[in-house]
LUMZA-368793 format. One record per residue: x, y, z of N, C-alpha, C, O in turn; residue number from 0. Coordinates in steps of 0.001 Angstrom, whole numbers. Layout:
REM residues N
TORNU|npx|npy|npz|capx|capy|capz|cpx|cpy|cpz|opx|opy|opz|i
TORNU|X|Y|Z|X|Y|Z|X|Y|Z|X|Y|Z|NUM
...
//
This chain:
REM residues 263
TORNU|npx|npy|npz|capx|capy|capz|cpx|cpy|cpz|opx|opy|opz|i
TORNU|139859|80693|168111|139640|79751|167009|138418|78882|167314|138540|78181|168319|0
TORNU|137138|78778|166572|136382|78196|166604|136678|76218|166681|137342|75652|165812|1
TORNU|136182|75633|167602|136286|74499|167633|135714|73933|166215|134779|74535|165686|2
TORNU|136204|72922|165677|135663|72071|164417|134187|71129|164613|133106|71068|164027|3
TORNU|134872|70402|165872|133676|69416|167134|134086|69341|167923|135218|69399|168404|4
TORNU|132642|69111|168330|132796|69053|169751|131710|67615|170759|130543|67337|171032|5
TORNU|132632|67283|170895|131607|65866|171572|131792|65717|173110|132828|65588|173762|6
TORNU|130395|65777|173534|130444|65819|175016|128941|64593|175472|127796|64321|175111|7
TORNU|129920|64224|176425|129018|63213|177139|128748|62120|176659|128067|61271|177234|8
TORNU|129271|62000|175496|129146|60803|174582|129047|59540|175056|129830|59332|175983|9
TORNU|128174|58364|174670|128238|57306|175496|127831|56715|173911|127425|57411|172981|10
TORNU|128094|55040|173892|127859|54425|172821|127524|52707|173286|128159|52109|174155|11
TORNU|126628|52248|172652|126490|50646|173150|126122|50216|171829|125576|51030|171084|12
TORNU|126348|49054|171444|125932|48357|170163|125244|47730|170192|125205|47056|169163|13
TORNU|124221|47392|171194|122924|47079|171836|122230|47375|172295|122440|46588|173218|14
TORNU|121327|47929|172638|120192|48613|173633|120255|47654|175446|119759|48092|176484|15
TORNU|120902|46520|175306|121311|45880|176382|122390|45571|176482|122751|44645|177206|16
TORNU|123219|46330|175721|124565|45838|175776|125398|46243|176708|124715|46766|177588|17
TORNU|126867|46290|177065|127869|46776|177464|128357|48227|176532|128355|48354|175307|18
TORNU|128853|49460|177830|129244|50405|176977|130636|50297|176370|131736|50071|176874|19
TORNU|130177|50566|174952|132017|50617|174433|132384|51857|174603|133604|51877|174767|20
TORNU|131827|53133|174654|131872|54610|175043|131399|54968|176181|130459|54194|176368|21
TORNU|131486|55788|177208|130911|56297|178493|131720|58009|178388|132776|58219|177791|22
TORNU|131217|58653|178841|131395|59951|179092|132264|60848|178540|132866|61691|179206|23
TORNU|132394|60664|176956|133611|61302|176452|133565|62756|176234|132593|62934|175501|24
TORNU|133958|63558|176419|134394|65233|175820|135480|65163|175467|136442|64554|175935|25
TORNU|135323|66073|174238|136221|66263|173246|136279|67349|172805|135190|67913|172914|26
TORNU|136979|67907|172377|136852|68987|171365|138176|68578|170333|139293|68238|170723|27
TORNU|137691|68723|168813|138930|69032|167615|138601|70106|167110|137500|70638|166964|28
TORNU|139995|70517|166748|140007|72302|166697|140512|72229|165334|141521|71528|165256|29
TORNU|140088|72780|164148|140488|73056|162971|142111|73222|162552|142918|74144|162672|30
TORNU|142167|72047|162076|144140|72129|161549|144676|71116|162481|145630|70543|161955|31
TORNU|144398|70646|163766|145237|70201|164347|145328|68645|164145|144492|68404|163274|32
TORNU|145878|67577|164490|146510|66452|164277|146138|66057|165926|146623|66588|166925|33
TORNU|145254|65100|165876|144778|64319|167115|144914|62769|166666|144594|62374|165544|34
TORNU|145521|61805|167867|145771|60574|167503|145012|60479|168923|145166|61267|169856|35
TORNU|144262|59487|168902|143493|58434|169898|144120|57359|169972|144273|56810|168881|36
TORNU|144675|56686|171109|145253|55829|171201|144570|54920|172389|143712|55314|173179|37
TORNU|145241|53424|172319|144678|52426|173345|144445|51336|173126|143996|51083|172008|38
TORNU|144630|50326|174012|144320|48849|173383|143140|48682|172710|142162|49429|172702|39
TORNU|143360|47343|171986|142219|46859|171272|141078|46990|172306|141389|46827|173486|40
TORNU|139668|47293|171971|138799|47296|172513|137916|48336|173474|136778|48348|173944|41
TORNU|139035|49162|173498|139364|50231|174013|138063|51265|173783|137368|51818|174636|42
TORNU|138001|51315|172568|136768|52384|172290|137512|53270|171187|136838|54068|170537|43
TORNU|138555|53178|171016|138739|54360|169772|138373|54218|168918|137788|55268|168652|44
TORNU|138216|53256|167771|137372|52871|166628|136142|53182|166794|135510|53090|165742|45
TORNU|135229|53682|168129|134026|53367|167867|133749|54734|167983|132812|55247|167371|46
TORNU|134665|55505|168892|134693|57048|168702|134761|57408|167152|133799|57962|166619|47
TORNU|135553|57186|166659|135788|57291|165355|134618|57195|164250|134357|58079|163433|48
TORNU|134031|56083|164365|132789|55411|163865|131456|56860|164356|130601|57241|163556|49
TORNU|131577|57319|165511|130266|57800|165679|130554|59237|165251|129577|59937|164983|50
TORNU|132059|59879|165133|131853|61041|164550|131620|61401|163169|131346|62527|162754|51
TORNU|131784|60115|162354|131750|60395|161192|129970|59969|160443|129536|59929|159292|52
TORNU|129361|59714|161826|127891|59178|161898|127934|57637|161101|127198|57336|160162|53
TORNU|129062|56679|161762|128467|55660|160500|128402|54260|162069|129070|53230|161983|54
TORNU|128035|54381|162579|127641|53752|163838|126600|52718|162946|125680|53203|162287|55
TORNU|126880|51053|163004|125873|50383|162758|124543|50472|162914|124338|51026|163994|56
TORNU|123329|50147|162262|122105|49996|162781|122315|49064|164230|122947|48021|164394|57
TORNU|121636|49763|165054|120890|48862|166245|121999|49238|167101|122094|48502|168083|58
TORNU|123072|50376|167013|124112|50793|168130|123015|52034|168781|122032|52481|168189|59
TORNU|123473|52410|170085|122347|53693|170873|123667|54206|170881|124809|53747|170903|60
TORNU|123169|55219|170858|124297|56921|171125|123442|57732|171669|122466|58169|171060|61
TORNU|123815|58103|173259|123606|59257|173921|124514|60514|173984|125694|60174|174077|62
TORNU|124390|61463|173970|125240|62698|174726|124976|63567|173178|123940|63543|172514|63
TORNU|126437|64424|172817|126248|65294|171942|127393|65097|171236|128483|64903|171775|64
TORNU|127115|65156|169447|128575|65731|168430|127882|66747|168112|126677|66500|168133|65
TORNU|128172|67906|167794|128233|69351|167631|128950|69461|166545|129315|68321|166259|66
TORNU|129308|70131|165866|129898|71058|164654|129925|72307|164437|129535|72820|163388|67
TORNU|130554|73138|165750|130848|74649|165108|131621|74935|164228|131310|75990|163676|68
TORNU|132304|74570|163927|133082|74715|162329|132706|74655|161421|133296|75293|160549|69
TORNU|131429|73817|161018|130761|73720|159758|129250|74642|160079|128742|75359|159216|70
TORNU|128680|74466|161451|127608|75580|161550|126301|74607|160816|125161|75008|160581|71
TORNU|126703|73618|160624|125525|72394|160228|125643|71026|160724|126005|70892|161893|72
TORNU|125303|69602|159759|125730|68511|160372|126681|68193|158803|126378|68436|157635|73
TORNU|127883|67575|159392|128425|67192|158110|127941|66508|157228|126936|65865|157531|74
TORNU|128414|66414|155993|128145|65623|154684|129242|64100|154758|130362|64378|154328|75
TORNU|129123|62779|155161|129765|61881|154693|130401|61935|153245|129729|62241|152259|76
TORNU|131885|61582|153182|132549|61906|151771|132894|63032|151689|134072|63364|151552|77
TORNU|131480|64185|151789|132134|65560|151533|132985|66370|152440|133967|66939|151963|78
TORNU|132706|66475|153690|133120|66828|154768|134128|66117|155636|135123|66694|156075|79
TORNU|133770|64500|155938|134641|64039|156434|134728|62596|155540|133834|61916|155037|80
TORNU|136342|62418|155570|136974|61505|154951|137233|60034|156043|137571|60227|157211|81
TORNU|137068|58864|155602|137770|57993|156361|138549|57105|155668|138344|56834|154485|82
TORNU|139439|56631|156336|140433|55977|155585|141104|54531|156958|142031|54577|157767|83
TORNU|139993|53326|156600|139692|52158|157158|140862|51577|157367|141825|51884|156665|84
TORNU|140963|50623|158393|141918|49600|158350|142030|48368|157359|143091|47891|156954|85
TORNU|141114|48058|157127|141123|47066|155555|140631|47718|154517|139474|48021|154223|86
TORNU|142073|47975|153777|141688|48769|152414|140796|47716|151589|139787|48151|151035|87
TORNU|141079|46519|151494|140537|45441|150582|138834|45729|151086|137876|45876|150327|88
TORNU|138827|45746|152183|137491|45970|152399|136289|47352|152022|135075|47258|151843|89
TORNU|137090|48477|151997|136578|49622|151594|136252|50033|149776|135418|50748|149221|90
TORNU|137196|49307|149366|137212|49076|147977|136390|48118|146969|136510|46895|147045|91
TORNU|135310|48916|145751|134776|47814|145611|135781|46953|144615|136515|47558|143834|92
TORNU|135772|45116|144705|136577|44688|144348|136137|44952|142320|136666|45682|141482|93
TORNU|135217|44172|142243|134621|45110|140367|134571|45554|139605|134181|45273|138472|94
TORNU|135347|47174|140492|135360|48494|139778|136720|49214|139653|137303|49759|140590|95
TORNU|137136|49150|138416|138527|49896|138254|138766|50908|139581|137916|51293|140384|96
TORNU|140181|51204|139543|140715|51768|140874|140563|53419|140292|141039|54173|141141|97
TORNU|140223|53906|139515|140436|55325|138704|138687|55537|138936|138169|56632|139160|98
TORNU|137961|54271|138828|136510|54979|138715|135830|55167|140558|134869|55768|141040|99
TORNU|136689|54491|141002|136283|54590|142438|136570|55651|143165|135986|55949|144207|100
TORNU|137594|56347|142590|137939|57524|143319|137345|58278|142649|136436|58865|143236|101
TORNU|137539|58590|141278|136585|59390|140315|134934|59453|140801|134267|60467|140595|102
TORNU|134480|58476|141339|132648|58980|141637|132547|59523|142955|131452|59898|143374|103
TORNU|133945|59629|143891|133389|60107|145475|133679|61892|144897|132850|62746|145214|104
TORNU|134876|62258|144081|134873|63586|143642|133500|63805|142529|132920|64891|142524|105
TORNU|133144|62899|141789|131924|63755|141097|130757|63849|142102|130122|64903|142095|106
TORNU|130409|62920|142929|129486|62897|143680|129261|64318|145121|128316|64578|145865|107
TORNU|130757|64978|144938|130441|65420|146313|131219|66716|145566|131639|67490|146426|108
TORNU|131552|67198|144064|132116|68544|144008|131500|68735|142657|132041|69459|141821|109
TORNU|130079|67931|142363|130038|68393|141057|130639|68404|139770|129965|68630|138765|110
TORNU|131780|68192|139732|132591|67634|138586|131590|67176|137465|130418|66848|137650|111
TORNU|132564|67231|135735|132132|66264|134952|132613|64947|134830|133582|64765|135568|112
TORNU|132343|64128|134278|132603|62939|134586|134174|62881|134194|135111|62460|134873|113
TORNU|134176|63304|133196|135440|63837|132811|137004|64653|133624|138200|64381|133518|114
TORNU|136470|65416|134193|136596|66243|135232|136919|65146|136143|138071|64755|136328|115
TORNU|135867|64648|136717|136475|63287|137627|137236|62592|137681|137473|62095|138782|116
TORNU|137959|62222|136603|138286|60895|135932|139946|61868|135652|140962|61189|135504|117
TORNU|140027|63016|135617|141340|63869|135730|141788|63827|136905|142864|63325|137231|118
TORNU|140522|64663|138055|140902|64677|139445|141358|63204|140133|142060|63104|141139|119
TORNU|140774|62046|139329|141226|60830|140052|143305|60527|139661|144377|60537|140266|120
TORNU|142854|60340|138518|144472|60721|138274|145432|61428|138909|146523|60989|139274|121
TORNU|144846|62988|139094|146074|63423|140178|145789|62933|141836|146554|63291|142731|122
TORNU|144815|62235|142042|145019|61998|143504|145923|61019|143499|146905|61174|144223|123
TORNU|145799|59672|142613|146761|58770|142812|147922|59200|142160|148749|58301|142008|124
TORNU|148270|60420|141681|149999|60679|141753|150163|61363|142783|151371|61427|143012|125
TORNU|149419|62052|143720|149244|62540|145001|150242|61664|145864|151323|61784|146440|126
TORNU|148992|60451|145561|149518|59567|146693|150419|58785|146628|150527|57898|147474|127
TORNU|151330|58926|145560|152499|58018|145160|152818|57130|144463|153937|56715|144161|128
TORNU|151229|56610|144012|151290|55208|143086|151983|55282|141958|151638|56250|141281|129
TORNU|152840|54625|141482|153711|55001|140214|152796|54117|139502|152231|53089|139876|130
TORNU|152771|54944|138042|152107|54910|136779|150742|54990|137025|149974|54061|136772|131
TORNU|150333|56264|137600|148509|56664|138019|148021|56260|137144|147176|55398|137383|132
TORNU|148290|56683|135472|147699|56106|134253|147370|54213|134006|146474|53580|133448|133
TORNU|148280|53944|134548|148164|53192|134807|147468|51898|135485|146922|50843|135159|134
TORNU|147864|52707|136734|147212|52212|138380|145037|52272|138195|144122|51494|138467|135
TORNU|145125|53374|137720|143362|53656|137633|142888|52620|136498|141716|52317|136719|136
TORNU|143259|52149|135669|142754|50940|135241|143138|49588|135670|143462|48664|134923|137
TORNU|143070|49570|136881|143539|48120|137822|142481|47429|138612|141484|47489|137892|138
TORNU|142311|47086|139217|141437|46554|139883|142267|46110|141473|143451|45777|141529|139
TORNU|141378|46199|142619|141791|46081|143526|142728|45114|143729|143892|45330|144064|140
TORNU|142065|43689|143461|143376|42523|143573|144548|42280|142805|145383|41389|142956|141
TORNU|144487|43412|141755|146224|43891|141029|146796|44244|141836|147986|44225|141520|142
TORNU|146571|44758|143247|147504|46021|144313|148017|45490|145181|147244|44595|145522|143
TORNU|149041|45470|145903|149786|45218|147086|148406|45729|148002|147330|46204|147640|144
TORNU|149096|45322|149666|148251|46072|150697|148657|47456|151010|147876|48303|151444|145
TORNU|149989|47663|150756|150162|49127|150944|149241|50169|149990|148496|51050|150418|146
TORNU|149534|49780|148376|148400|50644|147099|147621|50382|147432|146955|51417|147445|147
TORNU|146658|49116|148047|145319|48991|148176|145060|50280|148942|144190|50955|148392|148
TORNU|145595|50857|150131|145572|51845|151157|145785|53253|150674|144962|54146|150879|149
TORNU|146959|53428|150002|146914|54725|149121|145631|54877|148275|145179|56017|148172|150
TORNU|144963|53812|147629|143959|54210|146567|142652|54446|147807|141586|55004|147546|151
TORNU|142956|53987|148925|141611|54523|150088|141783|55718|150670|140839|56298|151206|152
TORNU|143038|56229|150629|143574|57398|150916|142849|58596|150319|142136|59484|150786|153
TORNU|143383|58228|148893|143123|58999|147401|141720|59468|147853|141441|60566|148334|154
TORNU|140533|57984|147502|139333|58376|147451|139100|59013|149010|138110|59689|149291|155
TORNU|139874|58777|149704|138890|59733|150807|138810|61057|151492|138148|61497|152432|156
TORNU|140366|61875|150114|140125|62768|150376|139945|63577|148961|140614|64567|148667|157
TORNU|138996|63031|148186|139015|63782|147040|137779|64547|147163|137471|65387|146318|158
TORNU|137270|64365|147883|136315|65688|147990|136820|67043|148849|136076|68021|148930|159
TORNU|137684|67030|149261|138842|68159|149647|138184|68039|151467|138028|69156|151961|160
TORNU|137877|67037|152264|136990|67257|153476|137965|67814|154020|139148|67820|153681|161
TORNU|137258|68472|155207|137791|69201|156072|138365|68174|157728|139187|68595|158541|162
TORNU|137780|67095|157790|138034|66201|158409|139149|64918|157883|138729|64413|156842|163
TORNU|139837|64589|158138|140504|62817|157731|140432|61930|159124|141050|62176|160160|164
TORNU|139715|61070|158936|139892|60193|160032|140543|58763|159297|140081|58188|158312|165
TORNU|141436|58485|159884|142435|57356|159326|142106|56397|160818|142516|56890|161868|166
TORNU|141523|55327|160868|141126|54655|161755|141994|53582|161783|141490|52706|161081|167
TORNU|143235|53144|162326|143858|52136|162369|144666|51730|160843|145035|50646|160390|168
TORNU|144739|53091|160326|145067|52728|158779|146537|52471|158417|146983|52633|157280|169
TORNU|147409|51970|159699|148582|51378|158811|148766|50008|159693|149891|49511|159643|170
TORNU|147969|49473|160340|148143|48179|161652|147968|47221|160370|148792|46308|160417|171
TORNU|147248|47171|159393|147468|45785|158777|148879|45715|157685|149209|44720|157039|172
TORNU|149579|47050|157690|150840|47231|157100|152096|46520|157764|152165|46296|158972|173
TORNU|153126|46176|156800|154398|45878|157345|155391|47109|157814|155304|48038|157011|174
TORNU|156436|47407|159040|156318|48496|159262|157222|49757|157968|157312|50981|158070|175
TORNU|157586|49132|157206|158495|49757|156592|157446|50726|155505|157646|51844|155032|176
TORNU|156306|49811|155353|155477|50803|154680|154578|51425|155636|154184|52508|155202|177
TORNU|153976|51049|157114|153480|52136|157964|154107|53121|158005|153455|54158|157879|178
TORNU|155633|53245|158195|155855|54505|158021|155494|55157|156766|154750|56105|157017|179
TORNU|155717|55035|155537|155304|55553|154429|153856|56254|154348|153625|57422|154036|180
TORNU|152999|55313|154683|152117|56026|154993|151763|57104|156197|150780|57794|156469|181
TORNU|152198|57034|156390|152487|57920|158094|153076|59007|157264|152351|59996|157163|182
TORNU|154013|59048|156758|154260|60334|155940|153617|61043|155117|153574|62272|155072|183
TORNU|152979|60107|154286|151921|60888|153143|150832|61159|153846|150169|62068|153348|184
TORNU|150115|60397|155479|149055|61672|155401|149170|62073|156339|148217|62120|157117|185
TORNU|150847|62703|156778|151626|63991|157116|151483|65005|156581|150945|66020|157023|186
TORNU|152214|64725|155017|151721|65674|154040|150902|66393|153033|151088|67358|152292|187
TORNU|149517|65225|153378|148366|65660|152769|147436|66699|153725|146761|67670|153384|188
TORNU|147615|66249|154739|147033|66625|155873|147376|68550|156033|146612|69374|156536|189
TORNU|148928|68843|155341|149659|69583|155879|148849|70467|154467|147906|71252|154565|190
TORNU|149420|70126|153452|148665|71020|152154|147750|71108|152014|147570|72177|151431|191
TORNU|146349|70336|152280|145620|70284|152183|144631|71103|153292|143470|71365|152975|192
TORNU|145221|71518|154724|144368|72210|155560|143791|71312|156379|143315|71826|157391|193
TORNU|143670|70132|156287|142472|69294|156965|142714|68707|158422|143827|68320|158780|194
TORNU|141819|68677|159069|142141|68279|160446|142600|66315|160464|142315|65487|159600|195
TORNU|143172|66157|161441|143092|64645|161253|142815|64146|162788|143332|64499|163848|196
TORNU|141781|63172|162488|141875|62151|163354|142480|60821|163296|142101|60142|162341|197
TORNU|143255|60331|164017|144420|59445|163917|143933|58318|164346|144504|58729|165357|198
TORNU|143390|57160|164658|143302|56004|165547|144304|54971|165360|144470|54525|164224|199
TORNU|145125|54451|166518|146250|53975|166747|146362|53248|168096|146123|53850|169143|200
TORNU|146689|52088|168077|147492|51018|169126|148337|51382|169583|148570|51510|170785|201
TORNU|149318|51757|168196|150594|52385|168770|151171|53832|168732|151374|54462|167694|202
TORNU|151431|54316|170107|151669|55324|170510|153051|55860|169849|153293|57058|169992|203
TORNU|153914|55103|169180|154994|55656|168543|154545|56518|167169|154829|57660|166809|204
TORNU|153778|55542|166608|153116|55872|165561|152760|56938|165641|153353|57824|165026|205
TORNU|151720|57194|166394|151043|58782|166961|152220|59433|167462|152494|60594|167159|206
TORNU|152737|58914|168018|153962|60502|168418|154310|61167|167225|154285|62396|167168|207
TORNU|154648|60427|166222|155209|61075|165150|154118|62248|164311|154593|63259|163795|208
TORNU|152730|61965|164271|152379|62630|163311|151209|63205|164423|150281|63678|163767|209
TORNU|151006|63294|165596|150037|63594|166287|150705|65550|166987|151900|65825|167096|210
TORNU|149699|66411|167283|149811|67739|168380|149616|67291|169572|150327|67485|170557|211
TORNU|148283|66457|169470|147705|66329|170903|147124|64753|170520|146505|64371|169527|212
TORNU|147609|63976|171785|147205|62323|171893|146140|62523|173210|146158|63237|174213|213
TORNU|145303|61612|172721|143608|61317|173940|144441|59993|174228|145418|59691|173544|214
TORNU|144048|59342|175134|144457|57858|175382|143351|57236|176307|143075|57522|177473|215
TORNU|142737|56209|175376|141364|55639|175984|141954|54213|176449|142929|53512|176179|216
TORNU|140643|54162|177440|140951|52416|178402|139339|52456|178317|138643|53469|178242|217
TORNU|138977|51311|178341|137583|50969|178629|136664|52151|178191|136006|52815|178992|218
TORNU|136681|52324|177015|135647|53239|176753|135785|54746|177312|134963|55662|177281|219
TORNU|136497|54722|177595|137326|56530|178875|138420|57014|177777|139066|56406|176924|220
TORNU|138338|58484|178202|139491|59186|177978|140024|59093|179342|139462|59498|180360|221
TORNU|141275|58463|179251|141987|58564|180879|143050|59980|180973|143286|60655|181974|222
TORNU|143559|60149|179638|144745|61301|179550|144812|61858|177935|144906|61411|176792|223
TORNU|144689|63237|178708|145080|64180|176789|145772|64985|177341|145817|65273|178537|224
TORNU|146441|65451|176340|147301|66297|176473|148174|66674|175187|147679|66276|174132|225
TORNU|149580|67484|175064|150034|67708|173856|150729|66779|173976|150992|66258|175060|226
TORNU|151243|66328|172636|152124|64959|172342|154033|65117|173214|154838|64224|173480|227
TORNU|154089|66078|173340|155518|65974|174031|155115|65857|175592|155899|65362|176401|228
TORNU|153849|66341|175960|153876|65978|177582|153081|64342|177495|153351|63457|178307|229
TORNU|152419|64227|176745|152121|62668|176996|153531|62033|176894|153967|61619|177968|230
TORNU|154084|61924|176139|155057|60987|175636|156592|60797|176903|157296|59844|177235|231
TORNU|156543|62132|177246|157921|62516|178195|157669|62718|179450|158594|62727|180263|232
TORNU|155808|63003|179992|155565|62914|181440|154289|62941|181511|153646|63891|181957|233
TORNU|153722|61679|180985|152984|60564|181189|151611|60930|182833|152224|60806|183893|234
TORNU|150829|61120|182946|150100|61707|184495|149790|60130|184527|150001|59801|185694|235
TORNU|149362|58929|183748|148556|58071|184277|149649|56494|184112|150551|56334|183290|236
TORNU|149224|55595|185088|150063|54194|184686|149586|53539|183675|150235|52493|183644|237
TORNU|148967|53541|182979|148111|53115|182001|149091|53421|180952|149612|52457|180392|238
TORNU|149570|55108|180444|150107|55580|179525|151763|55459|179477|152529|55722|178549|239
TORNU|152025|54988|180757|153386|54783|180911|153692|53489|180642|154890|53434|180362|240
TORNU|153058|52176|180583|152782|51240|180040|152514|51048|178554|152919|49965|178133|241
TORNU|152075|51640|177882|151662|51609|176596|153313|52370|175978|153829|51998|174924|242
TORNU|153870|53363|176805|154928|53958|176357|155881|52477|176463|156030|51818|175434|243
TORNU|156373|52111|177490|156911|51050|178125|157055|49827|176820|158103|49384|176351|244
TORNU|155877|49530|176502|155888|48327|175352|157058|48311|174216|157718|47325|173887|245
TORNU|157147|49464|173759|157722|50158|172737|159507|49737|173704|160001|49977|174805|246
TORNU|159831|49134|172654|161553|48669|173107|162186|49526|172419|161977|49770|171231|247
TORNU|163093|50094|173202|164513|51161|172737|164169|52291|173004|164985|53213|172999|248
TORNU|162690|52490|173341|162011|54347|173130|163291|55063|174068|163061|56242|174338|249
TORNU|164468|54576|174547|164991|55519|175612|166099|55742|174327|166387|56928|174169|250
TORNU|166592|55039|173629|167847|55686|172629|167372|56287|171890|168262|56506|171068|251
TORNU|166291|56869|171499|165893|57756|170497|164529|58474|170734|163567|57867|171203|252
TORNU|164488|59746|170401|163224|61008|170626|161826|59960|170521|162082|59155|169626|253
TORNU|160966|59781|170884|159408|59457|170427|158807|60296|169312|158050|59980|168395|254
TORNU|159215|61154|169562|158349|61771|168952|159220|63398|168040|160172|63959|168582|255
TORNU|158614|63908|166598|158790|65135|166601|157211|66023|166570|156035|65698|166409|256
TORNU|158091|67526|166866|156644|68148|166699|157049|69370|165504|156498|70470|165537|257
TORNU|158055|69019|164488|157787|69743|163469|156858|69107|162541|156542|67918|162482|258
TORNU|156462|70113|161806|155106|69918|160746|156032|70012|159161|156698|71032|158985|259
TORNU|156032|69218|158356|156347|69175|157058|156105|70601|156551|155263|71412|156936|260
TORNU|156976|70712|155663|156876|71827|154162|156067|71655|153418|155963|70738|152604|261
TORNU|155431|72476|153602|153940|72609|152111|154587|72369|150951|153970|72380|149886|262
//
């Protein structure tokens, strides 16, 4: 199976004199699979995240290599890879109906008529659960809870059908009853849809549930990868046994499953 990417040697600073938030990463994501990056704040997973999808601030340096044998080019932002932010309020313009925002990332990146768009936006937000889509797409961001604010970032970020989802911390500003919710839906978008996911996460419970294989960064390092039942149940580093550790009760109940939802 052809790797999707592949990032090696990666190093990242947000200064030309700065401190590294990245140092020596290799990676590979392999088409279909479910990768969660995990690690404290500061850690470096957000910024991993940030540089594969090329949206690294002006004035950050990036050494080493991202690659793309899976696409056999460099990706298309929107078209190729999706992200789906930790502040939905922030990704959203506040202005613009919630139906036309998702509607211009599908005309913009599949050709659609405007028309056409403005259908496909509709079924993404019944996709994603929002009751009364008809509805919901003539709203405006500050009509929405924080959970819909997040589904409608969902929606738009995978309506160009990418082959990537990177969900960067996308249920930490949630309460947990709706993190899980979302944790499910892009279980199952992820699952029908074909698309690889990149996960970024604090918490390692979180990732157990919807992750194959967990990376676990400290200081800018991958310290431990592996598949999600040997991270979770025999741990190689103290670092990861700690982060398991935080998590109260993890001994009365599984961490983790590794079945995959029904199409």
């Amino acid at each position: 199976m052809s790797v999707l990417a592949s990032v090696r040697d990666l190093a990242v600073a947000y200064r030309r004199d700065g401190p590294l938030a990245l140092q020596g990463i290799d990676l590979d994501i392999m088409p279909g699979e479910r990768l969660a990056i995990i690690g404290e704040s500061g850690s470096g997973k957000s910024t991993l995240a940030l540089a594969i999808a090329g949206l690294l601030p002006a004035g950050a340096v990036q050494e080493g290599r991202i690659g793309w044998p899976g696409l056999a080019r460099a990706p298309l932002g929107g078209r190729d890879i999706g992200f789906v932010f930790q502040d939905p309020a922030g990704s959203l313009d506040p202005v613009m109906p919630i139906g036309r925002q998702v509607a211009e990332v599908a005309r913009a990146h599949l050709g659609l008529s405007w028309r056409q768009a403005q259908e496909r936006a509709r079924e993404l937000l019944a996709r994603v659960r929002l009751p009364e889509p008809d509805v919901i797409r003539h709203a405006f961001p500050h009509q929405l809870s924080g959970g819909q604010k997040q589904r409608v970032a969902i929606a738009a970020a995978i309506a160009a059908r990418p082959k990537l989802l990177i969900a960067d911390e996308a249920t930490s500003a949630l309460d947990t009853i709706v993190q899980a919710e979302i944790v499910a839906l892009i279980r199952q978008l992820v699952a029908e849809d074909g698309m690889t996911l990149l996960f970024i996460s604090h918490d390692i419970a979180l990732a157990s549930e919807l992750a194959d294989r967990i990376a676990v960064f400290r200081a800018g390092r991958i310290v431990e990868i592996g598949a999600t039942a040997a991270i979770v149940t025999r741990p190689a580093q103290a670092y990861t046994r700690a982060l398991l550790d935080a998590h109260i009760g993890l001994d009365a109940a599984p961490l983790f499953s590794s079945e995959r939802p029904h199409a």
